[in-house]
N, C-alpha and C positions, 0 to 999 in steps of 0.2 A: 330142172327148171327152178332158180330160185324167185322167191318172192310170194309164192301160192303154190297150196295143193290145188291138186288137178280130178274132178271125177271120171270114172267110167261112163262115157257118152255113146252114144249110137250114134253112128256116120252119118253128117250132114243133120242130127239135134242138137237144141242147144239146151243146155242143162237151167232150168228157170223156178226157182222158188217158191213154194205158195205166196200168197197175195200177203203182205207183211209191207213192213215199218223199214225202209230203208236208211242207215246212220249216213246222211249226206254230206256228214263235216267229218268224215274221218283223217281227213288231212289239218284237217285245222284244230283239232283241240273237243273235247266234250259239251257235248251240246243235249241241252234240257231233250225231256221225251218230249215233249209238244210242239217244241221246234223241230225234231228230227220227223215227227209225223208233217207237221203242215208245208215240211220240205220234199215230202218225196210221192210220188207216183207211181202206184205198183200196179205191172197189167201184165199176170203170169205169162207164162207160154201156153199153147193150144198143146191139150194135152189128150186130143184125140178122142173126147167124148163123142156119144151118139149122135148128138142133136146139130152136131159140126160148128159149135159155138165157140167163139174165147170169149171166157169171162173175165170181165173186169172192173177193176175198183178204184176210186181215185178218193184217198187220206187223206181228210185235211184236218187239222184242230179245229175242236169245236172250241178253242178259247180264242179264235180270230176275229180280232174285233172288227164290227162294223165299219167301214171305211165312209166320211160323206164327200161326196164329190158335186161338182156343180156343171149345171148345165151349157153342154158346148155354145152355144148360142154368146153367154153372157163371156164366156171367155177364146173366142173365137180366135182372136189377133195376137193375145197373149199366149196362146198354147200351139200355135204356127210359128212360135220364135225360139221354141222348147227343143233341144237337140235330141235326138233320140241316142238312148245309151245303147253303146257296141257290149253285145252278147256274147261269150265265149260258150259253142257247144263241143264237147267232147265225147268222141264215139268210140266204144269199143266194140269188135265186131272180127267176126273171124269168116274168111272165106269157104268154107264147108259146112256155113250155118245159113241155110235156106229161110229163117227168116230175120235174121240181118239184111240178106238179098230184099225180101218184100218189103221193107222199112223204111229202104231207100228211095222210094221214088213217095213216101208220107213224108221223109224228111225233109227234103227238098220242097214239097207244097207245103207244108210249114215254112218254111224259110219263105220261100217267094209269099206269102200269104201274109206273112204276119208283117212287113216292108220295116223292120228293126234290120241295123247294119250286125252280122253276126262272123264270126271269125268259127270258120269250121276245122277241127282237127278229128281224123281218125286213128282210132291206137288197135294196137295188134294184144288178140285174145285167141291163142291155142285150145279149141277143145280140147283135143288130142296129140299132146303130144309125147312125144320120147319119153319114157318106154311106154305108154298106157297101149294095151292091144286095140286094134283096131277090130269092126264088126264086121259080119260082112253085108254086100251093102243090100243086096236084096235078101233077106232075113224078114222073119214075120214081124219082127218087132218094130222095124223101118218103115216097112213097107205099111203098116197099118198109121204109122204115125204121117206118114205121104197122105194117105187116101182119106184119116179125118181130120188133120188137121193143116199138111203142107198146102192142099190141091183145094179144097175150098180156098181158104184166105186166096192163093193167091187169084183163082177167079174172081173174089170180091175185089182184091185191087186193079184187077186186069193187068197181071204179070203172067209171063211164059215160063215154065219153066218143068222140068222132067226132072225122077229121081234118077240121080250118078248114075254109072255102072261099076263107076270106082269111088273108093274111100280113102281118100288121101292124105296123107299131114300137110299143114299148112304153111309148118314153118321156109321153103323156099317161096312159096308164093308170098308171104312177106316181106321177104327179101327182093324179091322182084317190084313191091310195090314201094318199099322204103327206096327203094336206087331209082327210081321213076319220078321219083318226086322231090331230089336231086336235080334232074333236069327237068324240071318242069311239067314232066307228063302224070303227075300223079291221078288225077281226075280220069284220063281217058282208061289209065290202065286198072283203074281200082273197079272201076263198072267193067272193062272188059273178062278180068279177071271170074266175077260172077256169071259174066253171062255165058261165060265158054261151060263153066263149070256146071250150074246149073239150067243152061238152056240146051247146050249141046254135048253135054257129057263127059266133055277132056279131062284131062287126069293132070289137073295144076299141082300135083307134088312131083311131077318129072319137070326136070332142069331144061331139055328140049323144048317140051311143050311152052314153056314160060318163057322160052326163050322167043322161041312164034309169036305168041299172044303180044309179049312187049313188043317187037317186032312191028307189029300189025299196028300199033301205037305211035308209031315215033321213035323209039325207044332204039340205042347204037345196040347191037349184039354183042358186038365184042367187049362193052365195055360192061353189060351186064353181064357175058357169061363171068368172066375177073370177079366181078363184085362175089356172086353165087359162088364162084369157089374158094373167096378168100371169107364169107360168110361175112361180110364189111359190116354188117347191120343187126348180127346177135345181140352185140348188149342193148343197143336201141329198143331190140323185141322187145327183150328180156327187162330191161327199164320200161314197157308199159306194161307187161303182164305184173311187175312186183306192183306197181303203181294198181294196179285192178284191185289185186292183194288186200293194199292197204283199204280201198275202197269199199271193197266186201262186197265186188263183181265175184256172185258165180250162175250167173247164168247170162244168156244174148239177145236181141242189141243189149247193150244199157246206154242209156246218152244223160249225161250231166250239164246242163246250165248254168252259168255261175256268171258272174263280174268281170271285165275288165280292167275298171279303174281302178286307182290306188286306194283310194278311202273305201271302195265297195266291195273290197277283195278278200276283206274280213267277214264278210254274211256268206253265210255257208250256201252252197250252193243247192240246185234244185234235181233231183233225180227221176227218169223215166225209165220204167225198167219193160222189157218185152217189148211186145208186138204192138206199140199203142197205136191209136188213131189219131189224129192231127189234134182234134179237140182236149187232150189229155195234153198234148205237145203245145198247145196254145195257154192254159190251164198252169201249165208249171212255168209256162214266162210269166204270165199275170202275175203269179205268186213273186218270181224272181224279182220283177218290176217294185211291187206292191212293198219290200222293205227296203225300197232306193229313199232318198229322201227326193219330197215332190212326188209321189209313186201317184197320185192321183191325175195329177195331171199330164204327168208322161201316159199314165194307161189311156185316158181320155185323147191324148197327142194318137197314139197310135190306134187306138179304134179308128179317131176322124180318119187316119192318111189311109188305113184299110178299106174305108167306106168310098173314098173319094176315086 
């Protein structure tokens, strides 16, 4: 796999950092410590403590200047004529990662919640792949990571979901979702994909299997089995794992906020690492907003249309 090393994972974990300083310009250039702090958002992985807690942290520079804003009231007509600026999130996130699975339905209520127009992309992150050994999947070591850390959260967000009976590679289910999203069914089959995996146990590194699941989609068979054996979609992977690389993903979710526009595409973007709560996911646009130029009155734009 070029573009990153790869750790030794346990089937269905994902490998997440201590609570630290994420570099969220690593595509763009070196960026002071204080910016790379008040740019990122770090909310480790549940790492199986007693108390069934994930801890978490949200970094900001303590040199953020006060911002003064004025009251909606006095600018009411003026900041209803303010366009709200399109968000670009990007997500990486690998199908044998149980809490990529629980993230998804906080990201979504973010998005719907916070009524910013956002342009969503997700990109493909191999725990495991060729050659790292695979674990096996009911092992103490899984299984204990299921019981303090998978199976609470996911009762706190009220998701379903059972450990595997299999530990699979990811890379055809990849494949399967890259070629889905070709023909337009990429959304139905990227949620199916989880839920076969993690609600009912299928084993998405068989060709078969993924061939049903797309199936069940929308999705031509004949036209994905082709794709899966001509492997149509490797370098694509393999260009978002290097892309992770450069970013300095090693651990899951991680989702990144950044700019659209041309002028705004230069400020480094904002990073959310792990299991976060919405508030954390609200928290890194404020920041993103806050060094647009106007950032006052767009955040005050978007508070009102959230209120209303």
């Amino acid at each position: 796999m070029r573009g990153r090393s790869h750790r030794r994972l346990a089937p269905g974990i994902c490998a997440q950092p201590a609570c630290g300083v994420a570099d969220s310009s690593a595509e763009s250039g070196p960026t002071p410590a204080a910016q790379r702090e008040r740019n990122s958002i770090c909310v480790p992985e549940a790492t199986g403590r007693a108390q069934h807690k994930i801890s978490t942290r949200v970094l900001w520079s303590a040199q953020t200047p006060r911002r003064r804003t004025l009251p909606l009231s006095e600018n009411a007509e003026r900041l209803s004529m303010i366009p709200m600026p399109t968000v670009r999130i990007d997500c990486w996130a690998d199908y044998v990662c149980p809490f990529c699975y629980l993230q998804m339905s906080v990201l979504e209520r973010f998005i719907e919640e916070s009524r910013v127009p956002f342009v969503l992309e997700w990109h493909a992150f191999e725990l495991r792949p060729e050659p790292i050994a695979l674990i096996e999947p009911d092992g103490e070591y899984i299984t204990n990571i299921w019981l303090n850390a998978v199976y609470p959260l996911a009762a706190e967000r009220n998701v379903k979901v059972q450990l595997p009976p299999v530990a699979p590679r990811s890379r055809l289910a990849f494949e399967t979702a890259f070629f889905s999203r070709t023909v337009g069914r990429f959304n139905a089959v990227h949620r199916a994909l989880f839920k076969a995996y993690f609600e009912h146990g299928r084993d998405i590194g068989r060709a078969d299997v993924l061939l049903d699941i797309a199936a069940e989609c929308g999705v031509d068979r004949a036209a994905l089995a082709a794709s899966l054996a001509a492997q149509r979609f490797k370098t694509a992977i393999e260009d978002d794992e290097a892309r992770a690389g450069r970013l300095g993903v090693t651990g899951l979710p991680f989702v990144m906020l950044s700019h659209t526009s041309d002028e705004a595409r230069t400020r480094p973007p904002v990073v959310v690492r792990g299991v976060a709560p919405v508030e954390h996911l609200t928290a890194a646009l404020d920041r993103l907003v806050a060094d647009m130029p106007s950032a006052d009155l767009r955040l005050l734009a978007r508070k009102k249309r959230a209120a209303s």
